[in-house]
SEVEXBA-13942 format. One record per residue: x, y, z of N, C-alpha, C, O, CB in turn. Coordinates in Angstrom, 2 decimals. Glycine has a CB too. Layout:
N
nX, nY, nZ, caX, caY, caZ, cX, cY, cZ, oX, oY, oZ, cbX, cbY, cbZ
X, Y, Z, X, Y, Z, X, Y, Z, X, Y, Z, X, Y, Z
...
//
This chain:
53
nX, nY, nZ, caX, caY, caZ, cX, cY, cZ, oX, oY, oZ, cbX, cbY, cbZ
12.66, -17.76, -4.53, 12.33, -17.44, -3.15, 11.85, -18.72, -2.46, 11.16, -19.61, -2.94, 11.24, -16.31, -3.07
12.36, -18.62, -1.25, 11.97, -19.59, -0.47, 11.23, -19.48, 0.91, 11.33, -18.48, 1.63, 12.96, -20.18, -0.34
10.21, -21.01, 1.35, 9.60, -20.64, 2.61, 10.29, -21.12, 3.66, 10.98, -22.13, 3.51, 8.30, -21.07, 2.75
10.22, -20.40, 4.96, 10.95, -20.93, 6.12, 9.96, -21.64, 6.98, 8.78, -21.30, 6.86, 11.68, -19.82, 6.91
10.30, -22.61, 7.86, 9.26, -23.44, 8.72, 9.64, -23.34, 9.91, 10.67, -24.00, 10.02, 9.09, -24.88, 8.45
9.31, -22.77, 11.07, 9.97, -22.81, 12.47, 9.42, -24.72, 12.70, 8.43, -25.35, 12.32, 9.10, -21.27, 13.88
10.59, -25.06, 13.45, 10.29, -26.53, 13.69, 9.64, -26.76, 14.65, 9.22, -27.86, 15.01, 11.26, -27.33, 13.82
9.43, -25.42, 15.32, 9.11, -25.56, 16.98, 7.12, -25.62, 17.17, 6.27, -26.17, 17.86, 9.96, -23.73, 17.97
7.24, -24.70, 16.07, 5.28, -24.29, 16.40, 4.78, -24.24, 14.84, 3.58, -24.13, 14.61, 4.81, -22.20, 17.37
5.63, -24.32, 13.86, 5.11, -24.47, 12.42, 4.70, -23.07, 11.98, 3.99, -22.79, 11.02, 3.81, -25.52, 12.29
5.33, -22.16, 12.95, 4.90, -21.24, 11.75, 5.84, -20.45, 10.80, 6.96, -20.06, 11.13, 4.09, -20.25, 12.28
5.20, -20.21, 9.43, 5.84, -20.08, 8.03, 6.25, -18.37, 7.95, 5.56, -17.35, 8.03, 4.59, -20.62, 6.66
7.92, -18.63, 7.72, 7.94, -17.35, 6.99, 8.71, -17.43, 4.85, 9.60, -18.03, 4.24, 9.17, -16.27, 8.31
7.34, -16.13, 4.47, 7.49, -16.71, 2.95, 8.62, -15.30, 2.35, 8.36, -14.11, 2.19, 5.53, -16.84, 1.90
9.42, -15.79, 2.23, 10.27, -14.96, 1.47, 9.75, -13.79, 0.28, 10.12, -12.68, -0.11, 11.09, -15.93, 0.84
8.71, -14.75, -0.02, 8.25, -13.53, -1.81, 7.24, -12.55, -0.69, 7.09, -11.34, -0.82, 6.72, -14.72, -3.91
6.74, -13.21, 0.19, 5.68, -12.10, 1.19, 6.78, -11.43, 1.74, 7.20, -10.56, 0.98, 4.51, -12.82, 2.58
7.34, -11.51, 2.73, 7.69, -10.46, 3.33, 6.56, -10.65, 4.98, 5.49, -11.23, 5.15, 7.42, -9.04, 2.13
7.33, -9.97, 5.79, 5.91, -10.18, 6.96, 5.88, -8.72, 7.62, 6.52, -8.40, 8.63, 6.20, -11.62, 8.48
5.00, -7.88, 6.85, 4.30, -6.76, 7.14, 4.35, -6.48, 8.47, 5.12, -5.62, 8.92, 3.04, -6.82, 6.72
3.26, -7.41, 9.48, 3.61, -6.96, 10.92, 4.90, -6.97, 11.52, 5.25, -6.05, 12.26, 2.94, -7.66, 11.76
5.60, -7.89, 11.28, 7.17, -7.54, 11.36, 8.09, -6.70, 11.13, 9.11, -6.46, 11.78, 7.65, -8.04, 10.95
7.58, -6.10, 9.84, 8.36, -5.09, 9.01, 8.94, -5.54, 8.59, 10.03, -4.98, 8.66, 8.95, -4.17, 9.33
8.99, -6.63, 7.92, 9.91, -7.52, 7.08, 9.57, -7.12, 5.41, 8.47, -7.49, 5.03, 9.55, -9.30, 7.46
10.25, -6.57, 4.64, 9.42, -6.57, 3.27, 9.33, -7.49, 2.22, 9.98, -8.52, 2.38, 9.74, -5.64, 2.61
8.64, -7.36, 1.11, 8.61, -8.83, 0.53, 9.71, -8.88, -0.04, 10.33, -7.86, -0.37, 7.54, -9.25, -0.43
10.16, -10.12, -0.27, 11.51, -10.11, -1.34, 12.64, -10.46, -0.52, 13.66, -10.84, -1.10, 11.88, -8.56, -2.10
12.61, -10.38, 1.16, 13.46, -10.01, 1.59, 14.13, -11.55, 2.11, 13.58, -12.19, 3.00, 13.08, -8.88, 2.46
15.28, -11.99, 1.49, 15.83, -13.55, 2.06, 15.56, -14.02, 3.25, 15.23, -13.08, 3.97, 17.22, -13.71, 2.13
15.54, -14.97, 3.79, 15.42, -14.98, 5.11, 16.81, -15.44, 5.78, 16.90, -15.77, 6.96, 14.25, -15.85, 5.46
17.87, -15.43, 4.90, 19.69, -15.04, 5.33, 19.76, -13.58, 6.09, 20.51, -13.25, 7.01, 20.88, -14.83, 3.64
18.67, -12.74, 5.35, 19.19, -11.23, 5.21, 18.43, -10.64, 6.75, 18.52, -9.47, 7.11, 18.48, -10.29, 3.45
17.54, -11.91, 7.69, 16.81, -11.45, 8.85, 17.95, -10.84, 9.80, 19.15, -11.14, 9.80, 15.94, -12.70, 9.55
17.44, -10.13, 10.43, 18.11, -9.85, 11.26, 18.85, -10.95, 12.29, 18.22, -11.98, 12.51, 17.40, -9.05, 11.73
19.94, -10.82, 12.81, 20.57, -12.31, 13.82, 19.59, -12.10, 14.74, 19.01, -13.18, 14.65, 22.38, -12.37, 14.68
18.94, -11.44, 15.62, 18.29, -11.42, 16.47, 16.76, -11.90, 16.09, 15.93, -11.55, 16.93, 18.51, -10.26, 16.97
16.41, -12.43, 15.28, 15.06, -12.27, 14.86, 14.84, -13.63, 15.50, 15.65, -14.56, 15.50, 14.69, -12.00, 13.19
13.44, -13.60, 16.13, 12.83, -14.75, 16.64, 11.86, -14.96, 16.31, 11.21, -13.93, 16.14, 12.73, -14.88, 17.69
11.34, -15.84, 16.10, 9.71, -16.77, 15.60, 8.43, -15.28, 16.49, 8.30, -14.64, 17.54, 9.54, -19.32, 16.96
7.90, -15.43, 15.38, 6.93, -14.59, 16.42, 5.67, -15.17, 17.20, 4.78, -14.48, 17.71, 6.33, -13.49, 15.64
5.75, -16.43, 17.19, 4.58, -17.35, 17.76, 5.26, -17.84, 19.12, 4.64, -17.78, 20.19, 4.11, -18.77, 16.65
6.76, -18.39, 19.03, 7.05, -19.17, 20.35, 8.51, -19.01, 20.58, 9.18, -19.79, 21.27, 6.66, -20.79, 20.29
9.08, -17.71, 19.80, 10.05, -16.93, 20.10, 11.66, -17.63, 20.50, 12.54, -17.22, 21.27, 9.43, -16.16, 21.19
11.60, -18.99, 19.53, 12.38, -19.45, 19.11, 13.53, -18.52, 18.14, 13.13, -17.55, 17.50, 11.72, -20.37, 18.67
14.82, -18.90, 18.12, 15.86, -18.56, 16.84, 16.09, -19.07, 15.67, 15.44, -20.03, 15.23, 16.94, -18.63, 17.10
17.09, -18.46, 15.00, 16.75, -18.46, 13.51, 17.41, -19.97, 13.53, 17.25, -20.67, 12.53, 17.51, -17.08, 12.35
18.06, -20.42, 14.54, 18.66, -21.96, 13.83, 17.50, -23.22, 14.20, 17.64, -24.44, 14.19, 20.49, -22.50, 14.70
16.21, -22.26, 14.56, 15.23, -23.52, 14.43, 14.00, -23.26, 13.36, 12.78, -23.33, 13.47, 14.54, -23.87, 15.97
14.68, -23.00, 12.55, 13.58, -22.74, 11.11, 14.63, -23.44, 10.20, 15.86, -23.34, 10.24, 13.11, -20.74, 10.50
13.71, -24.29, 9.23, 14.37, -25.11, 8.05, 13.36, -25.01, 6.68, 12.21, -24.57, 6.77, 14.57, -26.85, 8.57
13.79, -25.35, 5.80, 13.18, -24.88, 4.45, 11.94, -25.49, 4.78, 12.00, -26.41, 5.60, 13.89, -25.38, 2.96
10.66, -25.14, 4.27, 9.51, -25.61, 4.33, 9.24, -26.19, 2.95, 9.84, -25.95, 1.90, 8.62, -24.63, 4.80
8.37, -26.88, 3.12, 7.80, -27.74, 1.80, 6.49, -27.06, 1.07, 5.98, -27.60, 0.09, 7.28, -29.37, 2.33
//
């Protein structure tokens, strides 16, 4: 599992978490997001998140 990094505002989404307020569950790839899914801090798209460190 891997973490995602929005490039825009830094914030992390963790694959083995899952993001609860989202309704995202754990486990869930972050290939498998929905196309529409946007950053929930600064509501950026998925082609501005890159693997995080």
């Amino acid at each position: 599992m891997a973490r995602y990094g929005c490039m825009i505002c830094g914030w992390i989404y963790d694959e083995d978490a899952g993001d609860e307020e989202l309704g995202i569950a754990p486990g869930t790839v972050f290939e498998d997001l929905p196309d529409d899914f946007v950053c929930p801090l600064c509501g950026v798209d998925k082609e501005q998140f890159d693997l995080a460190d």
